[in-house]
Structure formats: C-alpha cells, structure tokens
C-alpha positions in Angstrom: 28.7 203.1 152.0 26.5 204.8 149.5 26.8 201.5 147.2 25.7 199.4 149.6 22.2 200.8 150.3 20.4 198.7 147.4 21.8 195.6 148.4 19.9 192.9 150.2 22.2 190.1 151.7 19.4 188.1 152.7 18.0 188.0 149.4 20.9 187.5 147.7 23.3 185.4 149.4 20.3 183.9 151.3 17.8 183.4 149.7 15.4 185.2 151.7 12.6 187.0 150.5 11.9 191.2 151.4 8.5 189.8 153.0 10.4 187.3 155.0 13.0 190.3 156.7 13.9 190.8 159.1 14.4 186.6 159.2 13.8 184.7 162.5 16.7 182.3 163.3 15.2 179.3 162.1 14.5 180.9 158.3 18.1 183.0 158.6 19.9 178.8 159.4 17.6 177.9 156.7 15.4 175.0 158.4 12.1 174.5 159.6 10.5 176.7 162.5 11.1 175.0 165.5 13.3 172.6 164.3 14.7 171.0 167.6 17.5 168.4 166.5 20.6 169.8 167.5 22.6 168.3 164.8 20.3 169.9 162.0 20.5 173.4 163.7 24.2 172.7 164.0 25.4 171.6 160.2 22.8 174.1 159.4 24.2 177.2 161.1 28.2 175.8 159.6 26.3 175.7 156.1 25.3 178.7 156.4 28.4 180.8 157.9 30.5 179.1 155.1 28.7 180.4 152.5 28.5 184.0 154.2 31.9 183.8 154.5 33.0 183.3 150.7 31.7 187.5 150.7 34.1 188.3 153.9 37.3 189.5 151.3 34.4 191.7 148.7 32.8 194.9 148.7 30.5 193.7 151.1 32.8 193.2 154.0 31.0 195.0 156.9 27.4 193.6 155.9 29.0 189.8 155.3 30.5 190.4 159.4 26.8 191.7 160.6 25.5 188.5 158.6 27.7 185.9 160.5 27.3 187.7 163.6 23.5 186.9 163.3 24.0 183.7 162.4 26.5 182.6 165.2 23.6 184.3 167.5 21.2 182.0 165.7 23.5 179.3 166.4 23.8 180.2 170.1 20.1 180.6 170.7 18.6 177.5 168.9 21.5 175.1 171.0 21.3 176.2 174.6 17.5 174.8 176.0 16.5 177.4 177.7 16.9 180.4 175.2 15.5 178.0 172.4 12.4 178.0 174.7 11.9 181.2 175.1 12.9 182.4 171.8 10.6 179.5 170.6 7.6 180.6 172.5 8.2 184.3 171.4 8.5 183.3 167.8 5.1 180.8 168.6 3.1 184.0 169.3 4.3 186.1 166.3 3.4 183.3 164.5 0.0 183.4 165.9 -0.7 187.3 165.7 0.4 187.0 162.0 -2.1 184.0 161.5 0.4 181.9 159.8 0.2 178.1 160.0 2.5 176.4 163.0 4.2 173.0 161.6 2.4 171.3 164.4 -1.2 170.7 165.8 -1.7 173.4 168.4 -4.4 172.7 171.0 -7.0 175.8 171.3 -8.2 175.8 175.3 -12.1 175.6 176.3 -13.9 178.4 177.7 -14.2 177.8 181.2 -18.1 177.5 182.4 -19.3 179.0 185.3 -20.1 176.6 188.1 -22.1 178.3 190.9 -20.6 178.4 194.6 -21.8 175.1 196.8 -25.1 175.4 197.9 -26.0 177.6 195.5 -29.5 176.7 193.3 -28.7 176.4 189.4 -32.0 176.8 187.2 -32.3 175.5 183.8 -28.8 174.5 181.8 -25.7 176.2 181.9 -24.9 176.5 178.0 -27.2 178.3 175.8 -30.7 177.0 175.1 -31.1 174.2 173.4 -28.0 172.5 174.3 -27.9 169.4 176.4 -25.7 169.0 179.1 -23.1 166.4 179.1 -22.5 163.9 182.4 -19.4 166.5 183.1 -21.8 169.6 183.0 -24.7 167.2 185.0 -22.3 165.9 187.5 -20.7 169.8 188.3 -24.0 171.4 188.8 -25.1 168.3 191.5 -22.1 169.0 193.7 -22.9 172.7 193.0 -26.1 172.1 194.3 -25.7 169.9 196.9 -23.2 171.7 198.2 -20.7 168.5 198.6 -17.3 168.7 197.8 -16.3 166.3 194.7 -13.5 164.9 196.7 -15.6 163.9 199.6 -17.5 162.2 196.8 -15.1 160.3 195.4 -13.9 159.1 198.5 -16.9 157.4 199.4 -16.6 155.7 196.2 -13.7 154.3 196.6 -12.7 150.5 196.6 -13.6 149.1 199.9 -10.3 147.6 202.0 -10.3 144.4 200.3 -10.0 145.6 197.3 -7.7 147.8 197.7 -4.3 147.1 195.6 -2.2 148.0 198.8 -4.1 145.0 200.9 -3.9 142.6 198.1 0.1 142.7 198.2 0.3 143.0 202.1 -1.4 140.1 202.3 0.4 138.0 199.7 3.2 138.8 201.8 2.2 138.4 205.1 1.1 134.7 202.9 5.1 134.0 201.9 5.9 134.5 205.6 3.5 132.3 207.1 4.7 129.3 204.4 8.4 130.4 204.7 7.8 129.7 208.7 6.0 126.3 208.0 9.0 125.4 206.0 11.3 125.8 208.4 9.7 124.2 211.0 9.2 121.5 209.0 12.7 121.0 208.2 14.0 121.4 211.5 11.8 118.4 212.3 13.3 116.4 209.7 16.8 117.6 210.9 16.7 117.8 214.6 13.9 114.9 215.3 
C-alpha cells in the first residue's frame, strides 16, 4: 500500500481539487450544490460510478471500491427527501461558516425590537436616535401603551355584518330559494288551475 499514498483519486479520476477534499456529495456526483432534480442526481451518480469503475481491475483496486462506495452513498442521500434535507441543511451551514456564496438568494432575518409589556409607558423612539419610526413601529408601541390587545383591535375593525363575504352568499341563496319557490307555485297554477 506504500505506492498508493501519493495518489489522489479525487484529483485524478475526478477532477477534484486538494482544496475541495474531502468532497461533499453534490461536488463528488459532479453537479451543482443543491441540485434537487432527481434525474440530474441520478445520470449524474451512473456517470460518475462508470468512470470509477474503468480503475476497479488496476492497481488501485481498494481506493476505486472506497470511491464507488461514496458515490452510491451520494446517490442514496441526494434521492431519498428526507436525508437530502438534512444533508442539505448541514451542507447549507458549512457553506455559511466558510463564507462561500449559496447558488440561491438567502433571506437574512431582522432583529427583533423590543416592545414593552401592555400598559407599560414607552418614552422617545425605539431605534437609535435619529431614526423615524415606521407605521409598524408607531402602531406596536400604541397597543403597548394602551395596553389593548392587537386582536381585540382588529376585531373592532372588522367589516360590519353586511359586508361580510359569508352574508353576501347566504343571502344570494336564501334569494335562489325564494324564486325557485315562486316558480313552482307558479307552475302548479298553470298545471293544476
């Protein structure tokens, strides 16, 4: 085994670069990180494992089995949903820590602000000085103030009755019923008198 310690099947018969080692599954299949067509991951992952396997009969036997072994696990991971998710969202945070750029937009989440309790009295604006407060930030520290619950608010602005949606199609049927019935007894007149 003393021959094979200089050799690097991932450069060589892979393409992968020593910075890129140990490779995650996507770069070992050779397609994009977080590639989620299964077809792609599938012709990918055969691609792949045939080319490996041209090395199976050489020197190189044992490190050309370990290679196939990791991409069948590849294969595996990336086609059953649930592993791909996890696997994806631990790949997702490496990605992160390393600061290297995700192939998609990735939203960054707000600071929360800090709302006082109901009742409580808020002095001067809640971001730093010299910021103004948007009709969010305005609206959060009235019912902070007041004390009122925001959903006791927005029940009190709701739609009165006959504007409700729910009225507007009871009504329209309880309509169709009342001409249905002047229908009939219309043509039972005709009919019977």
């Amino acid at each position: 085994m003393s021959h094979d310690a200089g050799f690097d099947p991932y450069r060589k018969w892979l393409g992968i670069p020593p910075e890129e080692q140990p490779p995650n599954y996507y770069r070992l299949l050779g397609i994009p990180p977080f590639e989620s067509d299964p077809d792609v991951i599938v012709n990918a992952a055969d691609r792949q494992m045939g080319h490996v396997r041209r090395f199976q009969a050489g020197r190189y036997a044992e490190i050309c089995q370990r290679i196939l072994n990791e991409l069948a696990a590849a294969r595996v991971c990336l086609l059953d949903p649930v592993r791909k998710r996890a696997y994806d969202q631990k790949l997702f945070f490496e990605f992160q820590a390393a600061g290297r750029e995700l192939p998609f937009p990735v939203a960054v989440p707000l600071k929360q602000r800090e709302i006082p309790p109901p009742g409580e009295f808020v002095s001067g604006p809640v971001d730093a000085p010299g910021q103004s407060l948007s009709d969010k930030d305005q609206s959060s520290i009235f019912f902070a103030r007041s004390g009122r619950n925001v959903i006791e608010v927005y029940r009190r602005r709701r739609k009165n009755f006959w504007q409700d949606p729910t009225t507007a199609i009871l009504l329209g049927i309880l309509f169709l019923m009342v001409v249905a019935a002047a229908i009939l007894v219309v043509f039972r007149q005709r009919i019977f008198g």
